[in-house]
C-alpha positions in Angstrom: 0.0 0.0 0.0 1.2 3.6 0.1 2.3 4.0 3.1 4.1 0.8 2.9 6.2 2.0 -0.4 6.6 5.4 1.3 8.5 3.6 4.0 10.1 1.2 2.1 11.3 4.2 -0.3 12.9 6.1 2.6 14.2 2.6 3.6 16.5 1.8 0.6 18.0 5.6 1.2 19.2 4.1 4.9 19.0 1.1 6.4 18.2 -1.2 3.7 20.6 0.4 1.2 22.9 -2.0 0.7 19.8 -4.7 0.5 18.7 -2.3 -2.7 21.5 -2.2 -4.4 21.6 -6.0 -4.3 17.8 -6.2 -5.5 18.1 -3.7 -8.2 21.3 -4.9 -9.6 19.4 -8.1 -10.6 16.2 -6.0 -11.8 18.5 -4.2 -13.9 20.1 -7.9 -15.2 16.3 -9.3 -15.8 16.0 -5.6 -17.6 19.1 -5.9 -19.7 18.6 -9.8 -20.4 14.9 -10.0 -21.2 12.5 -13.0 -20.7 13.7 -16.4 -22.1 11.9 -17.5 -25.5 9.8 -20.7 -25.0 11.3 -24.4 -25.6 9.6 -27.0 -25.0 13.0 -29.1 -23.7 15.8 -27.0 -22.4 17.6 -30.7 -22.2 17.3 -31.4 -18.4 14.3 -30.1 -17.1 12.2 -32.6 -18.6 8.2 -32.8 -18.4 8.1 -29.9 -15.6 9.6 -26.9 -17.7 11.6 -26.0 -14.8 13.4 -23.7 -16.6 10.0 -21.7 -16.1 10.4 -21.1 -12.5 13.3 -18.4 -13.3 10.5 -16.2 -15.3 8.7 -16.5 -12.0 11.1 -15.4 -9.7 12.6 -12.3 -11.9 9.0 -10.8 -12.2 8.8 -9.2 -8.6 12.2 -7.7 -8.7 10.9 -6.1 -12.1 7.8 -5.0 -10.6 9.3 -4.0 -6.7 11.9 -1.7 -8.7 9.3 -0.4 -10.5 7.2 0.6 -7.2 10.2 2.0 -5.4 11.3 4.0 -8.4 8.5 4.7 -11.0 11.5 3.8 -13.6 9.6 3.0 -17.0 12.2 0.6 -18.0 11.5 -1.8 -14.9 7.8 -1.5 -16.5 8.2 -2.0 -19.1 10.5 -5.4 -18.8 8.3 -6.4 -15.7 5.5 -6.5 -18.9 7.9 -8.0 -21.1 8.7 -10.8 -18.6 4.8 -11.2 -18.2 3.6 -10.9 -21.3 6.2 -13.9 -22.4 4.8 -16.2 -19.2 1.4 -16.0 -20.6 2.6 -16.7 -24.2 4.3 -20.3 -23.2 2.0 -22.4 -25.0 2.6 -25.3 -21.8 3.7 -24.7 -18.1 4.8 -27.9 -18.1 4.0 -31.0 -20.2 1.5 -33.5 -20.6 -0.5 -34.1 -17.5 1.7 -31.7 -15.7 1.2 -28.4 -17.7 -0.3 -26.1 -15.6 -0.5 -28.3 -12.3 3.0 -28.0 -10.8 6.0 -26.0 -10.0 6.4 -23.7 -13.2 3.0 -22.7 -13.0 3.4 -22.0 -9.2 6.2 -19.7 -9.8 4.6 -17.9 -12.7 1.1 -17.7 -11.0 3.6 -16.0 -8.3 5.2 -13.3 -10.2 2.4 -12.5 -12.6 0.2 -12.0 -9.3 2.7 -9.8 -7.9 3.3 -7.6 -11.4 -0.7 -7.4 -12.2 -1.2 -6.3 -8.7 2.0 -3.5 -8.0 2.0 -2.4 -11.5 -2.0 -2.7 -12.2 -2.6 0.7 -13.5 0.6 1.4 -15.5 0.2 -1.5 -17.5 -1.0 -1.3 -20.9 -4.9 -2.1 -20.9 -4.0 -4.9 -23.6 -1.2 -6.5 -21.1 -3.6 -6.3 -18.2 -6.5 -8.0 -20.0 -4.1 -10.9 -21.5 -2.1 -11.1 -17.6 -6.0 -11.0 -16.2 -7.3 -13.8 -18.6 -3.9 -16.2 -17.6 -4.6 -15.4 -14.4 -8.2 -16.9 -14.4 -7.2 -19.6 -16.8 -4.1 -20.8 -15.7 -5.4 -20.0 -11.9 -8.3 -22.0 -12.3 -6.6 -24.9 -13.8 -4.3 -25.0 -10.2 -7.6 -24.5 -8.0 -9.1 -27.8 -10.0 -5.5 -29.9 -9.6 -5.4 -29.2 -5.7 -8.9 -30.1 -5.3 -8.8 -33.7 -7.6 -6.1 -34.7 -9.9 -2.6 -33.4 -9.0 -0.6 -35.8 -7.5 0.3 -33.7 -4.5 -3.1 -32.4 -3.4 -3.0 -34.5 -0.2 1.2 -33.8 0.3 0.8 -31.3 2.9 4.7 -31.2 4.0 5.7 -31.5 0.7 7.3 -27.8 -1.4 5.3 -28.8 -4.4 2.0 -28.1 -2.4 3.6 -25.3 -0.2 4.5 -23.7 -3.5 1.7 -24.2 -6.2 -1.0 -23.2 -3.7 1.0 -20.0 -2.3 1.1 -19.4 -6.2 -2.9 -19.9 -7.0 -3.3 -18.1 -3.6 -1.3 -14.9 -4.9 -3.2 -15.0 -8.1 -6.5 -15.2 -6.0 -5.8 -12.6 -4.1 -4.6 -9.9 -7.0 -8.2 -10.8 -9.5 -10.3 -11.7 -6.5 -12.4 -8.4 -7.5 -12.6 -9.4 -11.0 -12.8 -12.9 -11.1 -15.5 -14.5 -8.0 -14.5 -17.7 -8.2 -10.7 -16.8 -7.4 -12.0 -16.2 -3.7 -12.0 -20.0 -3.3 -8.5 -20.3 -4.4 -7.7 -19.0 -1.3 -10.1 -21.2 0.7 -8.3 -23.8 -0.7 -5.0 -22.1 0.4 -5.8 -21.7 4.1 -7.4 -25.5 4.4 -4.0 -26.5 2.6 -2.2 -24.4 4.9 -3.5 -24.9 8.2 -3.5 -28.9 7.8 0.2 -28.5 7.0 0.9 -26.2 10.1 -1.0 -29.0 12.7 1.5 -31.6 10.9 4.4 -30.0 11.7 6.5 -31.4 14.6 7.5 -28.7 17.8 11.5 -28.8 16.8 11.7 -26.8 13.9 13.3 -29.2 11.7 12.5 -30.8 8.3 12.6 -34.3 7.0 13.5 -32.9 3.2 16.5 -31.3 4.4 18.4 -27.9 4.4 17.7 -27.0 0.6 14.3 -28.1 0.7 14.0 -25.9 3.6 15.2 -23.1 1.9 12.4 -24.1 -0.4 9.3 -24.8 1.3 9.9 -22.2 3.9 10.1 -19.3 1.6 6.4 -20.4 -0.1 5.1 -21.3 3.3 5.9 -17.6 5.1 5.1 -15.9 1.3 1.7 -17.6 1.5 1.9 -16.8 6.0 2.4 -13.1 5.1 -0.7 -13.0 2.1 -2.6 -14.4 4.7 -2.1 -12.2 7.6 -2.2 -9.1 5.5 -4.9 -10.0 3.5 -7.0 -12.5 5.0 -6.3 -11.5 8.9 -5.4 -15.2 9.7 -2.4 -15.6 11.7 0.1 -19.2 11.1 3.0 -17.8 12.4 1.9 -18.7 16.6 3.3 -22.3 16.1 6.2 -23.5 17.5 8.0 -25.3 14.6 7.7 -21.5 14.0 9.7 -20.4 16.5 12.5 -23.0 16.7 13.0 -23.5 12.8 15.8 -20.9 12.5 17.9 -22.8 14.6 17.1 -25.9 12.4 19.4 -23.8 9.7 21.9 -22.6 12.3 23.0 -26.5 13.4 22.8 -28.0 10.0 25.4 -24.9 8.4 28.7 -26.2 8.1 31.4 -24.3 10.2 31.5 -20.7 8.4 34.8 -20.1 7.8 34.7 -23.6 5.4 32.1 -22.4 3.5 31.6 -22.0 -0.3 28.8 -21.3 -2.5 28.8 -25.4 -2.8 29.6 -26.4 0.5 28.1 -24.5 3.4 25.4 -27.1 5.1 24.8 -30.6 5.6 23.6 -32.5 2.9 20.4 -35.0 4.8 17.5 -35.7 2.8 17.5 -34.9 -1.2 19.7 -31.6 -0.4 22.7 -30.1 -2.0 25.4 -28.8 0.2 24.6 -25.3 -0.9 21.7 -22.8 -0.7 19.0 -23.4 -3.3 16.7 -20.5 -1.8 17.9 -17.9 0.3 18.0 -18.1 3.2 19.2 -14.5 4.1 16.1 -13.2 4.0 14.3 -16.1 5.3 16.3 -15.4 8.6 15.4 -11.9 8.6 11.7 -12.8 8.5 12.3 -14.8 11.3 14.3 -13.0 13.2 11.4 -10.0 12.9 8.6 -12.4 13.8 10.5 -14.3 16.8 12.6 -11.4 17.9 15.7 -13.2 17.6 18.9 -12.1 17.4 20.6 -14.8 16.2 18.2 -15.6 13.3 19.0 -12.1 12.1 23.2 -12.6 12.9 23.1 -16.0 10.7 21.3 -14.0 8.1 23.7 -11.0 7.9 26.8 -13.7 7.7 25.1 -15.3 4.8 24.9 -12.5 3.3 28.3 -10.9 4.3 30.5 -14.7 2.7 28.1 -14.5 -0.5 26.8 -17.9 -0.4 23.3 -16.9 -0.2 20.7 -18.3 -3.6 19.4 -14.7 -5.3 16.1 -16.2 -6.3 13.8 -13.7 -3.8 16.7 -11.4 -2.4 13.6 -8.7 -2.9 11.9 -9.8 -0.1 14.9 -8.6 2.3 13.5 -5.5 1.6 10.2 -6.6 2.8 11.6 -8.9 5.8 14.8 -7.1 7.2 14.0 -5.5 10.6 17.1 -3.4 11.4 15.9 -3.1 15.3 16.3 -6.9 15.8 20.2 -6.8 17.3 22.1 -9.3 15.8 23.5 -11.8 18.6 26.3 -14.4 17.5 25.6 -18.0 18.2 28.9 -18.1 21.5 26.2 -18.6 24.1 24.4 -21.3 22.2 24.5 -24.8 23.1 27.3 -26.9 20.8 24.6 -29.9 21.2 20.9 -29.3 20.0 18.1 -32.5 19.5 15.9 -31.9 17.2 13.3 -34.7 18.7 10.4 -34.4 16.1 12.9 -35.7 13.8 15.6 -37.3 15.9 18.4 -35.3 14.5 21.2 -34.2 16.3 24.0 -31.6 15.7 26.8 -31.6 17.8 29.9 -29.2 17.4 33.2 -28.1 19.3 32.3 -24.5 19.6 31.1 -21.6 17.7 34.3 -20.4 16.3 33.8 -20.9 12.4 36.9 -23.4 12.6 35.1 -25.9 14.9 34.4 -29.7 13.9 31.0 -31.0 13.8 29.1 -34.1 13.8 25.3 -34.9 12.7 23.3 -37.5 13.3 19.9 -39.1 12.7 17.8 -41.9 13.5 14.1 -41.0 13.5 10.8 -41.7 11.9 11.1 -40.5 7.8 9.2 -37.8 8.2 9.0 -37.4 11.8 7.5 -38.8 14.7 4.2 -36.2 14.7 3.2 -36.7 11.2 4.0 -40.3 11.2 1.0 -40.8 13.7 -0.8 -38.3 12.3 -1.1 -39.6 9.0 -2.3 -42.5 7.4 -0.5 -42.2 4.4 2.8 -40.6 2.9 1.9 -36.7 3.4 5.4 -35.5 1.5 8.4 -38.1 2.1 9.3 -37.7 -1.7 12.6 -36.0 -1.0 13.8 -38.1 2.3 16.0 -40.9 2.2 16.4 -44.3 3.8 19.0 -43.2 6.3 18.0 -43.6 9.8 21.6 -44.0 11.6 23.1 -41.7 9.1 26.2 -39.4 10.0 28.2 -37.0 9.1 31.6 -35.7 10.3 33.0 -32.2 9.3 36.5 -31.2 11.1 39.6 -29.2 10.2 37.7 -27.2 7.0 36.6 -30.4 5.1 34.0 -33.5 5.6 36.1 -36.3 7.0 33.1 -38.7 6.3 
């Protein structure tokens, strides 16, 4: 709202200048570059187009820079970028045009540029945005209610991030289009089954780049919800704790790399996919906690941080939370939802560390909560798994 972009514009002057000059520097590449032309096979994304998700993310930088600025060239490209998402002929292929990941990320960003950049769009762009919208929108509302394969995968990031998409595209035609209010029904029963099923300890059975992941859709979708809606999913206590989930799985920081910076459970890399800078900093607002915001500010400081939302920093970063290093931490943390424990030397950077799991796949909560498999896609078979990190390199 105005007030909001007043703020935010005094903001990027101040305290979150440094944060701007990081968003608009990748505006101004998305400017520079222009969207991607379709292809049906980029040669290793297969049937789900993932190449798509990239046309997804770029659009809010476009349309943020635009806000904070009023720069026609960010309005023009944020129109470019949309205008080419509703001209892909698929958002996927086969059964799963339309139904998972590329279409989540591109309901996302053409949500956010029809909404922030409504009336400076051409009227032609906004009618042919408007019409994808409903179309493509519609076609997600009727997958999560009966044929896509994840409608019951509550703690799963292909539900977390195909209904925060729909619920986005609800929310910015919901005055245009009546049957978009439902799409967001559908979000907060998705949504709120997923927050009862979470365990108390903060961690995740699809590991540290999956968390990057699933929590970025799951607080996008949290903050839509409380601004929007007035429903609050933040009082939970996976909530609170999750943050330190991502401090005991990083790897010491002084060994880290753009490749090799956390622990590598679960179907996860063993560097950032997502974030999480400004993950942390939406944590750290929320909780009030110091150390959320310190791990953030280090992630950003060593550059191993993914750029795929670095706009919402700008959103998320709280400069009155203090940030607290980790010294008066525990060097032993159980995460006993998921029977995961993180043990290290101290808090030095140069420490040695050792993790170690043994729990129920997907956690002890949901596994008696459930009757079926609510998300274990991305876990793996390892109960009694270990790692061991010492002296700046993994020793097993």
């Amino acid at each position: 709202n105005a007030e909001r972009i007043a703020r935010l514009r005094e903001a990027i002057q101040t305290t979150h200048a440094d944060l701007w000059a990081e968003t608009r520097q990748i505006a101004d590449n998305a400017v520079a570059k222009g969207p991607p032309a379709y292809i049906e096979d980029d040669g290793h994304s297969g049937a789900e187009q993932l190449w798509q998700r990239e046309v997804g993310n770029r659009m809010p930088y476009l349309a943020l820079a635009y806000v904070l600025t009023q720069d026609q060239n960010y309005l023009r490209s944020a129109q470019d970028w949309a205008l080419a998402s509703c001209s892909y002929p698929t958002w996927g292929l086969g059964g799963t045009d339309g139904l998972d990941l590329a279409a989540g990320h591109q309901l996302f960003g053409l949500g956010i540029v029809y909404d922030w950049c409504h009336d400076a769009l051409s009227e032609q762009a906004r009618a042919t945005i408007r019409e994808t919208l409903i179309r493509r929108g519609g076609a997600m509302s009727d997958g999560a209610s009966g044929r896509a394969w994840w409608k019951r995968s509550y703690l799963q990031n292909h539900l977390w991030v195909n209904v925060c998409g729909m619920s986005v595209a609800g929310a910015a035609i919901y005055d245009e289009h009546p049957q978009a209010l439902a799409w967001l029904g559908i979000g907060l029963e998705k949504f709120s089954t997923t927050m009862e099923a979470l365990g108390e300890d903060g961690a995740s059975h699809e590991g540290v780049g999956y968390w990057d992941y699933g929590v970025e859709y799951m607080l996008k979708f949290m903050e839509l919800a409380r601004g929007l809606l007035d429903v609050d999913m933040y009082d939970h206590d996976w909530w609170r704790t999750t943050a330190y989930y991502r401090h005991y799985l990083a790897l010491p920081r002084n060994a880290w790399t753009r490749s090799n910076c956390i622990v590598d459970i679960a179907d996860c890399p063993r560097g950032n996919w997502y974030g999480p800078e400004y993950l942390l900093r939406r944590l750290a607002s929320e909780c009030r906690d110091g150390h959320a915001q310190w791990l953030a500010g280090e992630i950003d400081a060593a550059n191993v941080d993914s750029p795929s939302a670095r706009w919402l920093n700008l959103l998320w970063y709280d400069p009155s939370i203090e940030p607290t290093p980790p010294a008066g931490l525990p060097t032993l943390r159980h995460f006993d939802d998921m029977d995961i424990v993180s043990a290290r030397s101290d808090w030095s950077g140069d420490e040695s560390l050792v993790v170690f799991k043994c729990g129920p796949y997907i956690g002890h909560k949901a596994v008696e909560q459930f009757s079926y498999d609510p998300g274990g896609g991305h876990v793996h078979p390892d109960a009694n798994h270990f790692v061991v990190f010492g002296n700046g390199e993994w020793i097993i």
